[in-house]
N, C-alpha and C positions, 0 to 999 in steps of 0.2 A: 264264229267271227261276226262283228256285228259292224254296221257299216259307219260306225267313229273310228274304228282302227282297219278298215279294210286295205289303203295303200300300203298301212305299214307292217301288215299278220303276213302278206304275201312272201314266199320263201324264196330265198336265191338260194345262189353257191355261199357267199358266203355265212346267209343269214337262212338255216336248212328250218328254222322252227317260226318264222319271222322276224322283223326289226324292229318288233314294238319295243318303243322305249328307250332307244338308240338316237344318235343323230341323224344315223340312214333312215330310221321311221322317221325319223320328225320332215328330215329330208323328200323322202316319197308323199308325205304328204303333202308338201309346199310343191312338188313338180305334178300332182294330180289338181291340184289347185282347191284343196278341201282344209278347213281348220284340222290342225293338229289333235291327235287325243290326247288326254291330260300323261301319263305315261312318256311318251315322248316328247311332248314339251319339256319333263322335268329329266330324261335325259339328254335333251340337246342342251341344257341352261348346266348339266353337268358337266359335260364337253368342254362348251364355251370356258366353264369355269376353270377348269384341268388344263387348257389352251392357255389361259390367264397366269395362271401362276406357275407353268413351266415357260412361257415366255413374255414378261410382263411388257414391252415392247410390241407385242401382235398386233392390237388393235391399234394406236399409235399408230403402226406402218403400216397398216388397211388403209384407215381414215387419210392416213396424209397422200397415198396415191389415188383413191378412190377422189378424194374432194379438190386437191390441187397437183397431181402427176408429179408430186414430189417424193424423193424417197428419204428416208430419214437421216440417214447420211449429208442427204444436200441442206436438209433444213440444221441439221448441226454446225454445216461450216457455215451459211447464212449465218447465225447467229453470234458463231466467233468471228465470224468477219463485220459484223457489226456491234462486237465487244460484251455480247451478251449482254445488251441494253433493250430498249425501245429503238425503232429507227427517228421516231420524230423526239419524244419528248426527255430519253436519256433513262430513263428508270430499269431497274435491273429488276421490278416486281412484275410478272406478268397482268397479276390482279386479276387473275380468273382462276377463280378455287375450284370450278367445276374440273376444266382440263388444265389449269397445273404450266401453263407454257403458253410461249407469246403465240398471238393472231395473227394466221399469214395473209398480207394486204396483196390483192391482186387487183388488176384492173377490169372493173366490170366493164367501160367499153368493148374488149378483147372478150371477156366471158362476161354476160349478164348471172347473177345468181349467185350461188356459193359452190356452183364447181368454177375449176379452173382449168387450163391446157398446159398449164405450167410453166407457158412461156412471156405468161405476162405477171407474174409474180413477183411483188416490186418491195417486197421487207417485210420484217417480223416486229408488228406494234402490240403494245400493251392494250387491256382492254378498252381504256380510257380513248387512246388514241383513235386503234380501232373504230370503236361505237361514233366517235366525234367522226372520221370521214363520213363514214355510213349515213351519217343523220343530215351531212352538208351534200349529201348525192355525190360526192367524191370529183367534186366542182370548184376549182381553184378560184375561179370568181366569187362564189359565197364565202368562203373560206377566208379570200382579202378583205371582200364584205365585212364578216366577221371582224377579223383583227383590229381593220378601219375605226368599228363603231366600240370595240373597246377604248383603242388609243382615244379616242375622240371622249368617251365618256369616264376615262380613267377618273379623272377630279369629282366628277358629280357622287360618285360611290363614296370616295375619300372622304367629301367633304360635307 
């Protein structure tokens, strides 16, 4: 035994020869606090992947509880309850080819950051939308700002 697979060569009940190579290795070694050895990296990345395609919804309903305490159920009716659009700007594209599905806007007063508590979860925008509050600090003054100095310079562009 050499000490890159020592967490996970150790034998239980169920694992009487070791884990190496398992997600319980890959596992023992994330709770001994030691890098992984190669072996069980590529069988946890097995797992994960086997997880994946017997239920392509998993990760999905990790990330949407983990990030905003929403469970995927509720983020479905949000979205037929707001017609499977944008909430601001009406678009039915999410526009984000990464994840495939609209941006859930919460209020960072209530949560700073990208978690949420779930309870201040305020619509499902498109990325455009999205990115645009983000970048106006989700500031309804800058935002009229904004609007103002289009209205105001609409002609100069035009003309």
């Amino acid at each position: 035994m050499t000490d890159a697979n020592a967490a996970c060569a150790k034998p239980t009940r169920k694992y009487p020869e070791g884990r190496t190579g398992t997600r319980a290795g890959y596992m023992a070694h994330y709770f001994a606090g030691e890098p992984a050895c190669p072996p069980c990296k590529e069988g946890n990345r097995a797992a994960v992947a086997a997880d994946r395609d017997a239920d392509p919804t998993h990760v999905l309903r990790g990330n949407l509880w983990r990030r905003y305490r929403l469970r995927l159920d509720t983020y479905n009716a949000l979205l037929l309850k707001q017609g499977g659009k944008c909430a601001i700007c009406g678009t039915t594209d999410p526009g984000d080819v990464r994840a495939g599905r609209f941006h859930i806007d919460h209020d960072h007063a209530c949560c700073p950051g990208s978690r949420s508590c779930g309870e201040c979860v305020r619509g499902l925008l498109c990325r455009g939308c999205n990115t645009a509050l983000g970048n106006f600090g989700d500031d309804p003054d800058r935002l009229l700002a904004a609007a103002a100095y289009l209205m105001t310079n609409r002609e100069a562009v035009r003309g």
